[in-house]
C-alpha positions in Angstrom: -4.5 6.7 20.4 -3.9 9.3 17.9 -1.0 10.6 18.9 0.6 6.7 18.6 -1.0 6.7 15.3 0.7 9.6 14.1 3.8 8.7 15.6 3.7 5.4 13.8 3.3 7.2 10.5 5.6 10.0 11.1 8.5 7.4 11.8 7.6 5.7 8.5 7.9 8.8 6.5 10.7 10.1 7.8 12.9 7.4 8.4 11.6 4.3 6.6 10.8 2.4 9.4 8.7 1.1 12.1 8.8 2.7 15.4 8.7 -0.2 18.3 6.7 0.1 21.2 10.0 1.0 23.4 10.3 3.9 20.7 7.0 5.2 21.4 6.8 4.8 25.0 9.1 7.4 25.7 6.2 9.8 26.7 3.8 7.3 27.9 3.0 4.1 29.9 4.2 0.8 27.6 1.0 -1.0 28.4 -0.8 2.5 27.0 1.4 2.1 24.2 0.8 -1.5 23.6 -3.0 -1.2 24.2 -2.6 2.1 21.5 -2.0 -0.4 18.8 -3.7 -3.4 19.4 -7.0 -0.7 18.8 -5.3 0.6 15.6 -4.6 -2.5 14.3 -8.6 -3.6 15.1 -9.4 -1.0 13.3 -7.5 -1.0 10.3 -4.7 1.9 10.8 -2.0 -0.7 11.2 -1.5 -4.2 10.7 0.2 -5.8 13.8 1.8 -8.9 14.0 3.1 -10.6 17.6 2.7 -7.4 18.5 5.1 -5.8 15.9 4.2 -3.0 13.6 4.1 -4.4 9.9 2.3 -2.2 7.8 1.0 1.3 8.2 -0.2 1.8 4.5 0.9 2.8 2.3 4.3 1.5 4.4 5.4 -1.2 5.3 8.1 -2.7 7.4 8.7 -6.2 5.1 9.8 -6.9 1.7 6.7 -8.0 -0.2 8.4 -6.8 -3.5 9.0 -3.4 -3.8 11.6 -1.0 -3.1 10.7 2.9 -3.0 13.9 5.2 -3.2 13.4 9.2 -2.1 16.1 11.7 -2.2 17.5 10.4 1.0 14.6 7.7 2.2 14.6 4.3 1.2 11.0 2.6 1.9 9.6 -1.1 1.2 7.2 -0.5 -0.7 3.6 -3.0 0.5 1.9 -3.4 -2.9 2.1 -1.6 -6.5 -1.0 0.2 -4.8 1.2 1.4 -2.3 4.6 2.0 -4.1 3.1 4.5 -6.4 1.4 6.7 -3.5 4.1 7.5 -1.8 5.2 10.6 -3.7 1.2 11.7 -3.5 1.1 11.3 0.4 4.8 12.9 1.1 5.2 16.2 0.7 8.9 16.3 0.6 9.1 13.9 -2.1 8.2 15.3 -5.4 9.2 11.6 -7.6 10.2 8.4 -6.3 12.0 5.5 -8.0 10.0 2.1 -7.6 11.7 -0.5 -8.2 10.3 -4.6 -8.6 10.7 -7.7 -10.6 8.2 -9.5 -12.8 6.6 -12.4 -10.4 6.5 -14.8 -13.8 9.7 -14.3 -15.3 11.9 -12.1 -12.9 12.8 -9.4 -15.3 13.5 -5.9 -13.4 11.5 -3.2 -13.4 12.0 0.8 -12.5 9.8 4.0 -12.8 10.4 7.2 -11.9 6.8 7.5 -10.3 5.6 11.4 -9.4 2.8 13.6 -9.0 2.0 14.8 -12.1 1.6 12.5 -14.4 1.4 8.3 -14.3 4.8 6.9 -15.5 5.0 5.7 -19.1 5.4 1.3 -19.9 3.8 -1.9 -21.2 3.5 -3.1 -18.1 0.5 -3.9 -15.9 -0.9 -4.7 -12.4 -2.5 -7.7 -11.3 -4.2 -7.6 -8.0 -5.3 -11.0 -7.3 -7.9 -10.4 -4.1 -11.1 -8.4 -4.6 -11.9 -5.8 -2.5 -14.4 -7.3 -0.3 -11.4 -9.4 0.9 -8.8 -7.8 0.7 -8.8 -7.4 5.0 -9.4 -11.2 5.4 -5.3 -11.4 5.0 -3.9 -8.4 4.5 -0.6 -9.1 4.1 -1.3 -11.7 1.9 -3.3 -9.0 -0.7 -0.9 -6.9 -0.7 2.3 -9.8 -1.5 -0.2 -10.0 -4.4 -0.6 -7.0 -6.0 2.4 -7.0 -8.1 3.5 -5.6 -11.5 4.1 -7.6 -14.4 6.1 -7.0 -17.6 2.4 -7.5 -19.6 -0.7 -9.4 -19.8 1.3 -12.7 -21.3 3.7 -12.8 -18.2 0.2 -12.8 -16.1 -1.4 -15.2 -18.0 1.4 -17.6 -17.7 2.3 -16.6 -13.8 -1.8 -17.4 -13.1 -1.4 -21.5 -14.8 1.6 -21.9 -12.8 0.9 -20.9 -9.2 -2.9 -22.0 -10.1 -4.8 -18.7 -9.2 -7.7 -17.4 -10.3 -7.8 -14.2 -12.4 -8.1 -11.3 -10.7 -8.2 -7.5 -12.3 -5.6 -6.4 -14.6 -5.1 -2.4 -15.0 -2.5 -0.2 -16.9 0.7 2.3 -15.2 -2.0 5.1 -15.8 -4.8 3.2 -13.6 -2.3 2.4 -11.7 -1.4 5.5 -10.6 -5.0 7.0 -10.4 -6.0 4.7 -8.4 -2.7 5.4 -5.8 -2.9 9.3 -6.5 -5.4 10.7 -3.9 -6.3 7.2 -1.9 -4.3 7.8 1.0 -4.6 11.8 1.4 -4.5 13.3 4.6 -3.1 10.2 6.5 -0.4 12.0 8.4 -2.8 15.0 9.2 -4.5 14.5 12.2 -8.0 13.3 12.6 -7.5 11.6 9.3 -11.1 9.0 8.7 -10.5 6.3 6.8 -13.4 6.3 3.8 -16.6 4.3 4.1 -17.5 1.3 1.4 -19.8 4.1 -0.4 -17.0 6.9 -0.2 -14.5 3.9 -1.5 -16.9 2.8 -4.1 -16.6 6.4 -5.7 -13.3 6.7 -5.6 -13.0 3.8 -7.4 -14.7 4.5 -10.2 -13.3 8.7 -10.3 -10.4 6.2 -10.9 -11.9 4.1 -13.8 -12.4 0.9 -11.6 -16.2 -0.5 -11.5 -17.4 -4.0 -11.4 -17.9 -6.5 -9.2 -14.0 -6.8 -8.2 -14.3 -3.4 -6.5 -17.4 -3.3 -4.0 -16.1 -3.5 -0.6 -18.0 -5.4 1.7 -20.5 -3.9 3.7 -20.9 -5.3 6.7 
């Protein structure tokens, strides 16, 4: 299962895309394959959908309103969360260009997003599920944690569509908060972290509260 894991990631990094299962069952049985991802996707390391790989986070293989431009790579990028790790999690890929539109008033957006430092702006992310259920539709969440060109296009985006506030952060907790979260997933063995290991990382990253306490059981 690890090996189809990897595989799975590998093929997003390098090429911006999903692998199929005919792609991966060059070296092993299709039903291996198929059964390979149907555990992944229990627990967590991909989201799979008719038995299509959608999302291997921080990738994805749908628009949900990001683009991510390399040197030579061009990615969807799943979430604001996601967009701005990329250039952490691949080596190869020093600053990335991530590109969106305001979900109140359509305005473009671009940042040249890197290692070293969070990208300067006004603007600001909303991410409208709470951790505890963020799982319960994934790719719902992640269609939903957007930047916007500032709290007032927010505000005004929340009394149209009807939501509920959910938490509102900077470009600089923005990018803390994307810098080390998905180290190590293209090494293998990678773990993904516990609710307590998740809970710290959140706050190294400035973000407490009752919006950030996974669920625990």
């Amino acid at each position: 299962m690890e090996a189809i894991r990897l595989a799975v990631y590998r093929s997003f990094a390098e090429t911006g895309r999903a692998p199929t299962v005919d792609d991966l069952a060059v070296s092993l049985p299709r039903e291996q394959v198929i059964e390979a991802l149907d555990r992944l996707g229990a627990g967590r390391d991909l989201v799979m959908r008719d038995g299509r790989i959608v999302m291997a986070h921080p990738f994805s293989a749908v628009p949900l309103g990001f683009s991510v431009m390399g040197q030579s790579t061009l990615w969807w990028g799943g979430c604001a969360w996601d967009s701005f790790a990329l250039p952490h999690l691949l080596s190869a890929e020093a600053e990335v260009l991530v590109a969106t539109r305001c979900p109140n008033c359509a305005a473009p957006h671009a940042w040249a997003v890197g290692r070293e430092a969070p990208p300067e702006g006004e603007q600001v992310a909303h991410f409208l599920v709470p951790v505890a259920r963020m799982w319960d539709n994934v790719l719902h969440t992640c269609a939903n944690q957007r930047l916007f060109c500032g709290p007032d296009c927010v505000e005004v985006w929340l009394r149209r569509t009807g939501h509920d506030r959910g938490y509102v952060m900077d470009l600089t907790t923005l990018w803390r908060l994307a810098r080390g979260w998905y180290a190590g997933r293209l090494d293998p063995g990678y773990q993904r972290r516990d609710p307590a290991a998740s809970a710290e990382y959140f706050a190294r990253a400035g973000l407490t509260g009752p919006f950030w306490q996974a669920r625990t059981t």
